[in-house]
C-alpha positions in Angstrom: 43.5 -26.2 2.3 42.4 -23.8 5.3 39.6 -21.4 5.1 39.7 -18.0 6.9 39.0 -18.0 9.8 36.3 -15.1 9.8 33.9 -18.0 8.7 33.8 -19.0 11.8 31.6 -16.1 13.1 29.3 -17.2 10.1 26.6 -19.6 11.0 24.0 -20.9 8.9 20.4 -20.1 8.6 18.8 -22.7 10.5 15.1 -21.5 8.9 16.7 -22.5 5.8 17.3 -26.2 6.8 13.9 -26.5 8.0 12.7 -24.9 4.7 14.1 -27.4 2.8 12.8 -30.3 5.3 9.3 -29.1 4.4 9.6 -28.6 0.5 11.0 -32.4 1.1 7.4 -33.3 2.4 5.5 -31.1 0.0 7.3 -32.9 -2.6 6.2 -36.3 -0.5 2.4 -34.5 -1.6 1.6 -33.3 2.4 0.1 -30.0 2.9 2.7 -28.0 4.3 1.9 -24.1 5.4 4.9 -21.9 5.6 5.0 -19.5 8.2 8.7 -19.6 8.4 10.5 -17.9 5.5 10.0 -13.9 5.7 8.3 -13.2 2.4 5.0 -12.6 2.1 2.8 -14.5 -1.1 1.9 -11.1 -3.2 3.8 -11.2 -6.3 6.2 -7.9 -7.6 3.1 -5.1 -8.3 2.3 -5.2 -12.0 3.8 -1.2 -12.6 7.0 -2.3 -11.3 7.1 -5.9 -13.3 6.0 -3.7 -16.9 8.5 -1.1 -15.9 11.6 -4.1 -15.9 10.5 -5.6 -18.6 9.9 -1.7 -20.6 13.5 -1.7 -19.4 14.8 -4.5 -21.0 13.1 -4.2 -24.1 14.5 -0.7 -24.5 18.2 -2.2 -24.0 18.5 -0.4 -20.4 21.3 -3.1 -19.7 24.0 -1.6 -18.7 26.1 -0.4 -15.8 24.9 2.5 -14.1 26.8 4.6 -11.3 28.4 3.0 -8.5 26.2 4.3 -6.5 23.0 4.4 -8.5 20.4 5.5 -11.3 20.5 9.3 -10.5 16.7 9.0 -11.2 16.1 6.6 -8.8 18.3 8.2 -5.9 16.0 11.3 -7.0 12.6 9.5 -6.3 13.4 7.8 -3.0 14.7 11.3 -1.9 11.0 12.9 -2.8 9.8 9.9 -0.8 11.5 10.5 2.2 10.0 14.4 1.9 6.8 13.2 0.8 6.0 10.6 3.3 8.0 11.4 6.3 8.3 15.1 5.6 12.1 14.9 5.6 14.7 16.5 3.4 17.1 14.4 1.9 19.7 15.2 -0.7 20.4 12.2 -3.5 23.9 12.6 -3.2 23.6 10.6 0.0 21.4 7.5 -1.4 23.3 5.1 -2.3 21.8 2.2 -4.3 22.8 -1.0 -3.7 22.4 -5.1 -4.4 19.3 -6.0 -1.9 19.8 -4.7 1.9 22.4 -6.9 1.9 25.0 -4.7 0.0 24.0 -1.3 1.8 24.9 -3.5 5.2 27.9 -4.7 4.1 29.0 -1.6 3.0 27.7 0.1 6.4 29.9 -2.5 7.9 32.8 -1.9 5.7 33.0 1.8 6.8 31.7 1.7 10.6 33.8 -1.4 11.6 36.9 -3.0 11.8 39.4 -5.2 14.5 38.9 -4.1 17.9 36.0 -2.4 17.6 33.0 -3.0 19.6 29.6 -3.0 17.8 26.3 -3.1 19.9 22.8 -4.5 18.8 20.3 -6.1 20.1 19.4 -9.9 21.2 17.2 -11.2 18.9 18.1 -9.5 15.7 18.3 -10.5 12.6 21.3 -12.8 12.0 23.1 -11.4 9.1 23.5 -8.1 11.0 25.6 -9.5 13.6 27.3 -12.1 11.4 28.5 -9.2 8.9 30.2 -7.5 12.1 32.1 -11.1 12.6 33.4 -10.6 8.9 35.2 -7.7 9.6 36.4 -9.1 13.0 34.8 -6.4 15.0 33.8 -7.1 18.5 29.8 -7.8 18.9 28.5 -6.7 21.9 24.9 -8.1 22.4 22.4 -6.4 24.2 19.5 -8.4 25.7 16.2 -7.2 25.1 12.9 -8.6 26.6 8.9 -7.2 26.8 10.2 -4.2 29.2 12.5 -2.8 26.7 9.6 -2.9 23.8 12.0 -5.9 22.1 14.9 -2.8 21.2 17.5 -1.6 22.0 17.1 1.5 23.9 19.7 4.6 24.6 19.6 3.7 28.1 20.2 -0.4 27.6 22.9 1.1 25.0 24.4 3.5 27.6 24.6 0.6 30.3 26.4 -1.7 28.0 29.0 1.0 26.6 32.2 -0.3 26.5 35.7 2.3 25.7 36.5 0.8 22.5 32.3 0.8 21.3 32.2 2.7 17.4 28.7 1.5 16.6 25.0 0.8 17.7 23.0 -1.2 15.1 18.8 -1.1 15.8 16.1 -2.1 13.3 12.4 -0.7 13.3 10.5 -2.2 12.7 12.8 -5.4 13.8 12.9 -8.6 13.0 12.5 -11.1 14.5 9.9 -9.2 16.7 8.3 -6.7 14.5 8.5 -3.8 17.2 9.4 -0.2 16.6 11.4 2.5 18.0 9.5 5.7 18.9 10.6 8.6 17.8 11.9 9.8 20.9 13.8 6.8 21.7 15.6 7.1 17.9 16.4 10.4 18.7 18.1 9.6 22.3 20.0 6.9 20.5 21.7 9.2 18.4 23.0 11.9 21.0 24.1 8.8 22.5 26.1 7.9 19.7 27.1 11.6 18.8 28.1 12.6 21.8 30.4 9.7 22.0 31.8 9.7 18.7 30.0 6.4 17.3 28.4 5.5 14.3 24.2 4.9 14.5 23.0 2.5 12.0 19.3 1.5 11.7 17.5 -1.1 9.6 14.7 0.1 8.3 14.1 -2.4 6.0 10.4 -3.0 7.0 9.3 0.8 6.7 6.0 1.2 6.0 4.5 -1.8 7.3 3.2 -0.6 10.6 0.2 -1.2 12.5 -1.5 1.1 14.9 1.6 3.3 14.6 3.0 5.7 11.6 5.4 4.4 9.7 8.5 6.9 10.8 12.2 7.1 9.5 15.7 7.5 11.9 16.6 10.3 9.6 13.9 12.7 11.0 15.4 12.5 14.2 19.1 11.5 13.6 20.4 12.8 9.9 23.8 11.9 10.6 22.4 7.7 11.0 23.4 5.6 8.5 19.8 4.0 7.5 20.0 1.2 5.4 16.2 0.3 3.4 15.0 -2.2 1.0 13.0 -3.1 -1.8 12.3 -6.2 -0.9 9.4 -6.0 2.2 7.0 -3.0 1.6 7.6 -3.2 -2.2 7.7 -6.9 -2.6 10.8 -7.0 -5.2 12.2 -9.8 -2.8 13.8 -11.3 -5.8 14.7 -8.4 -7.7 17.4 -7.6 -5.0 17.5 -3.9 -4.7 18.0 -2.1 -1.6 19.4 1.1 -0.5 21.8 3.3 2.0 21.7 7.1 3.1 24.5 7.8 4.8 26.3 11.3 6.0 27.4 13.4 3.1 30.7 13.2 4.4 30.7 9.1 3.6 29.3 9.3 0.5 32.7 9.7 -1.7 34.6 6.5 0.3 31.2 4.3 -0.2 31.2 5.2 -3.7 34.7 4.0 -3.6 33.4 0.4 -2.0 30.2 0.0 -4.2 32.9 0.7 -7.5 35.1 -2.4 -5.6 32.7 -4.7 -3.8 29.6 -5.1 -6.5 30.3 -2.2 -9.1 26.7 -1.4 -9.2 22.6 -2.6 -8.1 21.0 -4.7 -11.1 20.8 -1.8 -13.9 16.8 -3.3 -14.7 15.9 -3.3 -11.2 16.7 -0.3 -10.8 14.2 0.7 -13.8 11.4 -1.0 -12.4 11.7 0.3 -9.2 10.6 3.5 -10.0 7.9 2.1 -11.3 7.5 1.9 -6.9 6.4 5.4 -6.2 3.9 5.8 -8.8 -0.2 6.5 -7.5 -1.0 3.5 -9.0 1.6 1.1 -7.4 1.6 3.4 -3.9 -2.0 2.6 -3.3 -1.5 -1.5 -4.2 1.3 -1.3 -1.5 -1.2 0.7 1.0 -3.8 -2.2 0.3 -1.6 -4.9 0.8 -0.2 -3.8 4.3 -4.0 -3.6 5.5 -4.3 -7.1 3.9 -1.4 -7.8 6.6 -2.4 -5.5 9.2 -6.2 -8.2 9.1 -3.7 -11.4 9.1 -2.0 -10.1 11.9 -5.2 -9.8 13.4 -6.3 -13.5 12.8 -2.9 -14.7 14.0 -2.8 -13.0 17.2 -6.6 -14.0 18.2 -5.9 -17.3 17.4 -2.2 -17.5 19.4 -4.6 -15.7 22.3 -7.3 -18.7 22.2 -4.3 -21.2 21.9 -2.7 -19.6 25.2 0.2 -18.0 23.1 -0.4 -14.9 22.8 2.8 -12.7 22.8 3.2 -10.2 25.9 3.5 -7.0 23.2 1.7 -7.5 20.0 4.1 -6.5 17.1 3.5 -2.8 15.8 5.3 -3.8 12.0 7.2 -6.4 9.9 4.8 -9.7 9.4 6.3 -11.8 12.4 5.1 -12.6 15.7 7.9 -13.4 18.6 6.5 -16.3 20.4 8.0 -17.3 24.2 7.0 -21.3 23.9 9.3 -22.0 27.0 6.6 -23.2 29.2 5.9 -25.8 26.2 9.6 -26.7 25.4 13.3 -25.5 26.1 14.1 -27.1 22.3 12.5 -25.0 19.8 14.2 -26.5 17.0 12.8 -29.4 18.6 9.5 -28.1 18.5 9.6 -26.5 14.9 10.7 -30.0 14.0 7.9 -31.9 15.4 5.5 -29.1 14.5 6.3 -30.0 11.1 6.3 -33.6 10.9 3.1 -33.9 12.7 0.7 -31.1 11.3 2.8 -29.9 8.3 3.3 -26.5 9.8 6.3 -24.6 9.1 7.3 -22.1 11.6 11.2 -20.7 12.5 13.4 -22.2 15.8 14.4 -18.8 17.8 17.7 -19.6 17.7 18.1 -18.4 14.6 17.8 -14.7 15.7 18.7 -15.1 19.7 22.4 -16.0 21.3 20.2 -16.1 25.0 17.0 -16.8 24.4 16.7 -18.8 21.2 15.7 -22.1 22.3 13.0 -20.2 24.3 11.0 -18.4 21.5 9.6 -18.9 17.7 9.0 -17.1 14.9 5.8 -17.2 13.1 5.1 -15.0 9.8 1.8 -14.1 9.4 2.5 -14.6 5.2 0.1 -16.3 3.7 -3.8 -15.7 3.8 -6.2 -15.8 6.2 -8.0 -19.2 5.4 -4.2 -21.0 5.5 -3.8 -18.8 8.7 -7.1 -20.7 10.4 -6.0 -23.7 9.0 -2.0 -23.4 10.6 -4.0 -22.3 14.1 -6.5 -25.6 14.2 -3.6 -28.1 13.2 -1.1 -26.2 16.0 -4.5 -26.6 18.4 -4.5 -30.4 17.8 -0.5 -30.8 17.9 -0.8 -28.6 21.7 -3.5 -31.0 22.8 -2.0 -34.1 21.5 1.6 -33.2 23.4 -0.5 -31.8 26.3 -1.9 -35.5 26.0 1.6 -37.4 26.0 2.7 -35.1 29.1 -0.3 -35.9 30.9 0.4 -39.8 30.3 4.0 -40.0 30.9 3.2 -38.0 34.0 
């Protein structure tokens, strides 16, 4: 029997594939270091772990709202005033199943047949394949090293089409861990208001900045729908909590789709992530992003040695964007081989780029510094050895 046909616009996750090609040779009893999934080794801070299981010990099982544990909308709004000095009411937090849920619902409300949505080329895959599900039109936006790897108001403004109802940015983006300034957020959403569209921003990396403050959409654009996580800053990857604050005016027809599409977030997640603001866990988070603001560090002196150094070091997330083109025009190819040959597990562009995929890599810099050293001195030998073979055949 058929399928609809809104699969189509669904493609898989090709990092997946190659995940499962190097479990398959970790299995085999090789040495495999993964650089390619984005989820760094720390495990769920201890507060956050006893405050789950004090939750389900106590019986906190249960459905809660549709649209969250008042509680918890309550401390992510005194986050928002406390670390970004912005006022935020809890009626517009909406909690929701992992980042996931708050972009599907985002979607839901901001899109539909006909319309034209733009974002960025590279993004993050799911946000343009969510746009295919409700058969809006995506409009990709090619970003390079001159636009800072975002979209900007005035790339936006060029690419405007009549029928466009949404611009999607992230910051700090993946694949390309760059941010948008402050300025640049705010010119994105005149943009968007003077021309009646919807702004929505991923800000599921918040926090994990480098060399700049970590900085939210909603101090310069309230009416943004700004969709957040759990799952990066706070390391509840599995836990699958996330979160949306959208206009006051949406709140009561979101409610309406969280009630249909997933009822509510996980009723014990939700209990141990407010276990997530506490001193205690707050200052584990702040130590862990210097642990990955030093990784960063190793990663990009070692690229720099290697002759890979990226033309604009990334300011957040745990990825570096890698232009490899002048080594191969395949880099599924070259993740391949990569693997096979040194056991080092990094992502194929094309997961993240329509133009420039084949072009570009992704490396997470999530694991520690010694594995780090040790990924940089087997990609060394696997460089000279094809630097080698080119030399021969030539």
């Amino acid at each position: 029997m058929p399928f609809a046909r809104r699969l189509e616009s669904v493609a898989a996750f090709r990092v997946m594939t190659l995940l499962e090609a190097a479990q398959a040779r970790e299995a085999a009893g090789h040495d495999v270091i993964h650089l390619e999934v984005g989820e760094p080794d720390f495990p769920t801070p201890a507060p956050v772990i006893a405050a789950g299981q004090a939750a389900l010990a106590a019986g906190q099982t249960r459905y809660t709202p549709a649209c969250g544990l008042p509680a918890l909308r309550e401390a992510i709004a005194a986050d928002y005033q406390r670390r970004h000095g912005v006022t935020v009411s809890p009626s517009r937090i909406i909690i929701t199943p992992g980042a996931s849920g708050a972009l599907l619902l985002a979607t839901l409300l901001c899109a539909e047949r006909g319309d034209s949505v733009l974002m960025a080329d590279p993004t993050y895959p799911c946000n343009r394949h969510f746009m295919g599900l409700v058969d809006a039109q995506l409009d990709v936006v090619p970003v390079n090293a001159e636009s800072g790897w975002q979209l900007t108001a005035e790339l936006a403004d060029d690419f405007w089409r009549e029928n466009t109802r949404a611009v999607m940015v992230a910051s700090p983006s993946n694949p390309t861990g760059h941010v948008l300034l402050p300025e640049e957020l705010k010119a994105l959403g005149e943009l968007c208001q003077t021309r009646d569209a919807h702004l929505l921003v991923d800000e599921i990396y918040q926090g994990l900045t480098y060399g700049v403050p970590a900085h939210t959409a909603l101090a310069e654009c309230p009416d943004a729908f700004v969709i957040n996580s759990f799952s990066k800053y706070f390391g509840m990857t599995g836990w699958r909590l996330g979160w949306l604050v959208a206009p006051e005016a949406a709140v009561e027809p979101l409610s309406r789709l969280a009630q249909n599409v997933f009822l509510a977030a996980s009723t014990p997640a939700q209990h141990a992530a407010l276990a997530a603001f506490t001193p205690e866990c707050e200052a584990e988070l702040e130590r862990r992003r210097q642990v990955l603001e030093a990784r960063r560090g190793v990663l990009l002196a070692g690229l720099e040695r290697l002759g890979l150094a990226p033309s604009v070091p990334p300011q957040g997330a745990f990825y570096v964007w890698l232009d490899i083109s002048h080594l191969s025009d395949d880099s599924e190819a070259f993740c391949r081989a990569l693997l096979e040959e040194e056991n080092v597990a990094i992502t194929p562009g094309t997961d993240f780029a329509l133009a420039e995929g084949r072009r570009h890599v992704r490396i997470a810099f999530t694991a520690d510094e010694a594995r780090l050293r040790e990924a940089l001195a087997r990609m060394e030998r696997f460089l000279e050895r094809r630097a080698t073979q080119a030399g021969v055949s030539a």
